[in-house]
Each structure stands twice: as structure tokens, then as C-alpha cells.
C-alpha positions in Angstrom: -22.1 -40.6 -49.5 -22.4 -37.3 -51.8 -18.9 -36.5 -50.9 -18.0 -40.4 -52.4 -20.4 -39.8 -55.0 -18.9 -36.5 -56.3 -15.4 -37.7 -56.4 -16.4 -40.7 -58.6 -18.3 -38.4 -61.2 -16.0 -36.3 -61.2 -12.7 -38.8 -61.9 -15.1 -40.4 -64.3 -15.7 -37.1 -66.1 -11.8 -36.0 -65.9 -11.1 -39.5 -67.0 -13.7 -40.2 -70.1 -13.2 -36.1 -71.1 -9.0 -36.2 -71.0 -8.4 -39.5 -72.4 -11.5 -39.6 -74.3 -9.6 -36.5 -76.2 -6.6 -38.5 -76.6 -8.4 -41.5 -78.0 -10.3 -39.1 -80.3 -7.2 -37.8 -81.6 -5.9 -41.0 -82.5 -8.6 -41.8 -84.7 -9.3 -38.8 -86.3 -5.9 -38.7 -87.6 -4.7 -35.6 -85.3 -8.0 -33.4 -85.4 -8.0 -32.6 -81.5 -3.7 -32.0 -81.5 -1.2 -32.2 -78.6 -2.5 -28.7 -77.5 -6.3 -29.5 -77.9 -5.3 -32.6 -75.4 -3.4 -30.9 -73.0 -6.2 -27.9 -72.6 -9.4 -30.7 -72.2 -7.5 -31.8 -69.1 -7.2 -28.5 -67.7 -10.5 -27.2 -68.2 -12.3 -30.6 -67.5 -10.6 -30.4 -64.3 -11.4 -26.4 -63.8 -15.2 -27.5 -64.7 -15.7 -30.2 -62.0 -13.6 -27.9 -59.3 -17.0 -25.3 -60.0 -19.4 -29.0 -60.3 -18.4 -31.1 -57.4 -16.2 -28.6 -55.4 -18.3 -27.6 -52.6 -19.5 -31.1 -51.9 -16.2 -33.1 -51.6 -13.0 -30.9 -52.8 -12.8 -32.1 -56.2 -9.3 -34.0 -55.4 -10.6 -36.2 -58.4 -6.8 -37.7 -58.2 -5.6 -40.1 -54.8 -2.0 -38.1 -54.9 -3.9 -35.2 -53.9 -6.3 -36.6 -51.7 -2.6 -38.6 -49.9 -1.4 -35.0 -49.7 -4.3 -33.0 -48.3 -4.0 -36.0 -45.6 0.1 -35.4 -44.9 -0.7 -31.5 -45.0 -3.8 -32.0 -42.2 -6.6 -30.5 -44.1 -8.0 -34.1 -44.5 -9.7 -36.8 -42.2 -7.9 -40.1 -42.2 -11.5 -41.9 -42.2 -12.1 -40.6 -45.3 -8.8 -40.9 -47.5 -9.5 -45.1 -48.5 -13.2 -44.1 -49.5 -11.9 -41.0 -51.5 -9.6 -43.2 -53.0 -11.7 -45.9 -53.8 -14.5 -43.3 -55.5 -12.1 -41.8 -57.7 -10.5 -45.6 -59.0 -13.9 -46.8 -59.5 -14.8 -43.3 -61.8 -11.7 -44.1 -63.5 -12.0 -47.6 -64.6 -15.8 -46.5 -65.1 -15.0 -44.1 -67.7 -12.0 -46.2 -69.4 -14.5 -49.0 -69.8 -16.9 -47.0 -71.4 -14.5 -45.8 -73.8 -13.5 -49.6 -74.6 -16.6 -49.9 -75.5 -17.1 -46.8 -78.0 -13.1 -47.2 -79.4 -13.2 -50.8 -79.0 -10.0 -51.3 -81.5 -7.6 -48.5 -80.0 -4.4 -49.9 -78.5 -4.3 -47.8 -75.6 -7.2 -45.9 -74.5 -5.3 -42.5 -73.8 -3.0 -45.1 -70.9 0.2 -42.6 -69.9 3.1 -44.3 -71.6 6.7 -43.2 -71.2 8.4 -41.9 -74.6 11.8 -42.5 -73.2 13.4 -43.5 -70.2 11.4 -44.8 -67.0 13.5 -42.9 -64.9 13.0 -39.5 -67.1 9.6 -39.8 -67.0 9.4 -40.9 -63.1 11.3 -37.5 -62.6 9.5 -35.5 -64.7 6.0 -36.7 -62.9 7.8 -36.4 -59.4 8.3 -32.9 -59.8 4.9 -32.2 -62.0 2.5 -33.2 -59.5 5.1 -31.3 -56.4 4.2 -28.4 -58.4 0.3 -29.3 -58.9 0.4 -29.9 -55.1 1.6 -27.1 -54.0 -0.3 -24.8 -56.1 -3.8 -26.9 -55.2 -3.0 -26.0 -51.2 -1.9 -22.3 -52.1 -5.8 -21.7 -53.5 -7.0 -24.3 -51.7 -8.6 -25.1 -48.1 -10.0 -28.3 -47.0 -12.7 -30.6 -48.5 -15.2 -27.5 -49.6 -13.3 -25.3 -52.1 -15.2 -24.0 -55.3 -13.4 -20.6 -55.4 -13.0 -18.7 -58.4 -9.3 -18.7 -57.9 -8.7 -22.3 -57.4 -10.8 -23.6 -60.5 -8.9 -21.5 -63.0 -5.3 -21.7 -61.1 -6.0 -25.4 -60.9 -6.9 -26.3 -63.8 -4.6 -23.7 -66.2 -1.6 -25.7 -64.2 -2.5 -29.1 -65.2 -3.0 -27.2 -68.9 0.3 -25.8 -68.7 2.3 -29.1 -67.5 0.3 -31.2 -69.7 1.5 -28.8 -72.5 5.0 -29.3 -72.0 5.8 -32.6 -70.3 2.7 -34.8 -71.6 5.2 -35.9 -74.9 7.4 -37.0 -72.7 6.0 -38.3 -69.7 2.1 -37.9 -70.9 1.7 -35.6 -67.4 -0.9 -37.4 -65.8 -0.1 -36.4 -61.9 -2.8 -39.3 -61.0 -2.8 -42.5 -60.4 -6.0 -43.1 -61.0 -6.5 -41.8 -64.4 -2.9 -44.0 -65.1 -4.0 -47.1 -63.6 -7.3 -47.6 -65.4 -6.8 -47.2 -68.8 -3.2 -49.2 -68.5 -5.2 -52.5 -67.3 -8.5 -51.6 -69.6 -5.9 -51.7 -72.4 -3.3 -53.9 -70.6 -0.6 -52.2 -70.8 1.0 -52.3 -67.2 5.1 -52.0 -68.0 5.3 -48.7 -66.9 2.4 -48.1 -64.6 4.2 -48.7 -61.6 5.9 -45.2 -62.2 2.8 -43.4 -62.8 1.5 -45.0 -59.1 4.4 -43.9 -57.2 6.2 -41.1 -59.0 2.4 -39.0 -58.4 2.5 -39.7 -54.6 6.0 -38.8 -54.0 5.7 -35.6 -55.8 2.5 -34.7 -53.9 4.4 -35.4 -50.4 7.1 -33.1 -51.8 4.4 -30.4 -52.7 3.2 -30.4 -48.8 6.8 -30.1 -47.5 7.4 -27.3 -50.1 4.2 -25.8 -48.9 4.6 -25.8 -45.4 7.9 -24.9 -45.9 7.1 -21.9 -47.5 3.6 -20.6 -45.9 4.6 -22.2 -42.4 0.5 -21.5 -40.4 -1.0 -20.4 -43.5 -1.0 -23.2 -45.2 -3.0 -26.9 -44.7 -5.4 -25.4 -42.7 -7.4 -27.8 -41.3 -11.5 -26.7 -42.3 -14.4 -28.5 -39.9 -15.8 -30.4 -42.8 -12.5 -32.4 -42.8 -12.1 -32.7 -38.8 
């Protein structure tokens, strides 16, 4: 149960914190910026790796949790209720924002600037990257290394930097899913449930590919 527990505050935190900022931004006419957007994410993220790390991973995303599963660092018992903690955290934290920005359009929902396909790209190959960097640090459910906090979460920075006016970088389905129906805006979210997945499978395969035994080792907590 803390394991469940964990992964909901911390996908509410990463949720309320990243799009909170975006939101914020909106309203204050630009005071947080593109940048100040993109680096809330990143060290949200590194922050609840050091919180909730050691008790269930901090995978705060269900792309990652799917690839931890296809790499075999994962039990297959706990994947749905990983999943289900971090969509409840979401839609936890998007409704409380609702509530304090009850007027904005959007509530920080990932919205392609052009093209479906451009931006279904661009997160297919964001999250392969997130992926594989998260199982190069990484090991298992219990990880709260110095290493994988700041790699982590200066990656997610870094894509969110340069891909988030495109695509808006979000490399999660949950944190896409619940502000689009919070706010109801669902034409795109398909992209933004699939494109995250596909890109994490890609960031095993690259993985395994590349570190062949050393990587997706398979720790006794997940057994």
C-alpha cells in the first residue's frame, strides 16, 4: 500500500507543481516563462525521485512503469495498481487546480502546436530517450540515488526546454490524460496516450540493446 500511496503523491505533486506552473503563467501574463516551466518539471520530478524513491521507484508516469515491466525489473502484479495510483494523483491534482484557476481554458492539458503526427514523433522519441536514460541510473522499484534524481530530472528539463512548444513534452500519459478531460479538451490526447508508451518500449530495446546483462536488472523488491 505505501508503494501505491507514494506513486499517487508523487504524480499528484509532479502534476499540481508542472502544470500548476503552466497555469500560473498563463495568468500572470508570462511571469514564470517557457524556461521557468520547463525547469519545475524537472526538478519536481528530481525532488520526489529523493521523496518517494526508496519506497516505490518514483515511476510517477505509467510509460515508465509499462517499460520497467518489458525490461524485467518490474512485477506484473503490480503494474495496474502502479498505474491506477499515478491516474488517480493526476486527476487529483488537475481538479484541485480547477478549483483554484477555475476560468483557465486548459489547465497546463499538452496540446499539439502543429501537426499530430509531428508532435506524436516528437514524444515517441522524447520519452525513448527519458526511458532509456531512467534504466541507465536506474535499478528496480527502490532507486533514490544521487545520480538518478539529478540525471532524471535535468532530462525531462532539457526535453521540456526544447520540444515542450511544440509538442508540450509531457512523456506521460497520466499528466496528459487528466488535465485534457478536467478541461475537456480530448482531440489530441490520444497521441499523448500512445506516442509515451511506444517511445518507452523503444527506450528498453535501445537499452538492452546497448548494455545487453547490465541493464533491467531485476531487484528482489520487484520479484
Amino acid at each position: 500500500m505505501k508503494k501505491f500511496l507514494a506513486e499517487f503523491f508523487g504524480t499528484f505533486c509532479l502534476v499540481f507543481a508542472g502544470t500548476g506552473a503552466i497555469v500560473v503563467n498563463d495568468v500572470s501574463g508570462g511571469a514564470v516563462s517557457h524556461v521557468g516551466v520547463a525547469l519545475t518539471f524537472g526538478l519536481v520530478v528530481l525532488a520526489m525521485i529523493y521523496s518517494v524513491g526508496d519506497i516505490s521507484g518514483a515511476h510517477l508516469n505509467p510509460a515508465v512503469t509499462l517499460g520497467f515491466f518489458a525490461a524485467r525489473g518490474f512485477s506484473a502484479r503490480l503494474v495496474l495498481p502502479y498505474i491506477a495510483s499515478q491516474t488517480l494523483g493526476a486527476f487529483a491534482a488537475s481538479l484541485l487546480l480547477r478549483g483554484l484557476f477555475p476560468t483557465h481554458a486548459t489547465l497546463g492539458a499538452t496540446l499539439p502546436a502543429g501537426s499530430d503526427g509531428q508532435s506524436f514523433v516528437l514524444e515517441l522519441v522524447l520519452t525513448m530517450i527519458l526511458m532509456f536514460v531512467i534504466l541507465s541510473v536506474t535499478r528496480g522499484t527502490k532507486e533514490s540515488g544521487i545520480t538518478a534524481g539529478i540525471v532524471v530530472g535535468a532530462v525531462i528539463a532539457l526535453e521540456a526546454l526544447f520540444a515542450g512548444p511544440i509538442c508540450g513534452a509531457s512523456m506521460n500519459p497520466a499528466r496528459s490524460l487528466a488535465p485534457a478531460v478536467v478541461s475537456h479538451h480530448l482531440s489530441s490526447l490520444w497521441l499523448y496516450l500512445v506516442a509515451p508508451v511506444c517511445g518507452a518500449m523503444l527506450g528498453v530495446g535501445a537499452c538492452k540493446c546497448m548494455r545487453e546483462k547490465n541493464c533491467c536488472v531485476r531487484t528482489n523488491d520487484a520479484a
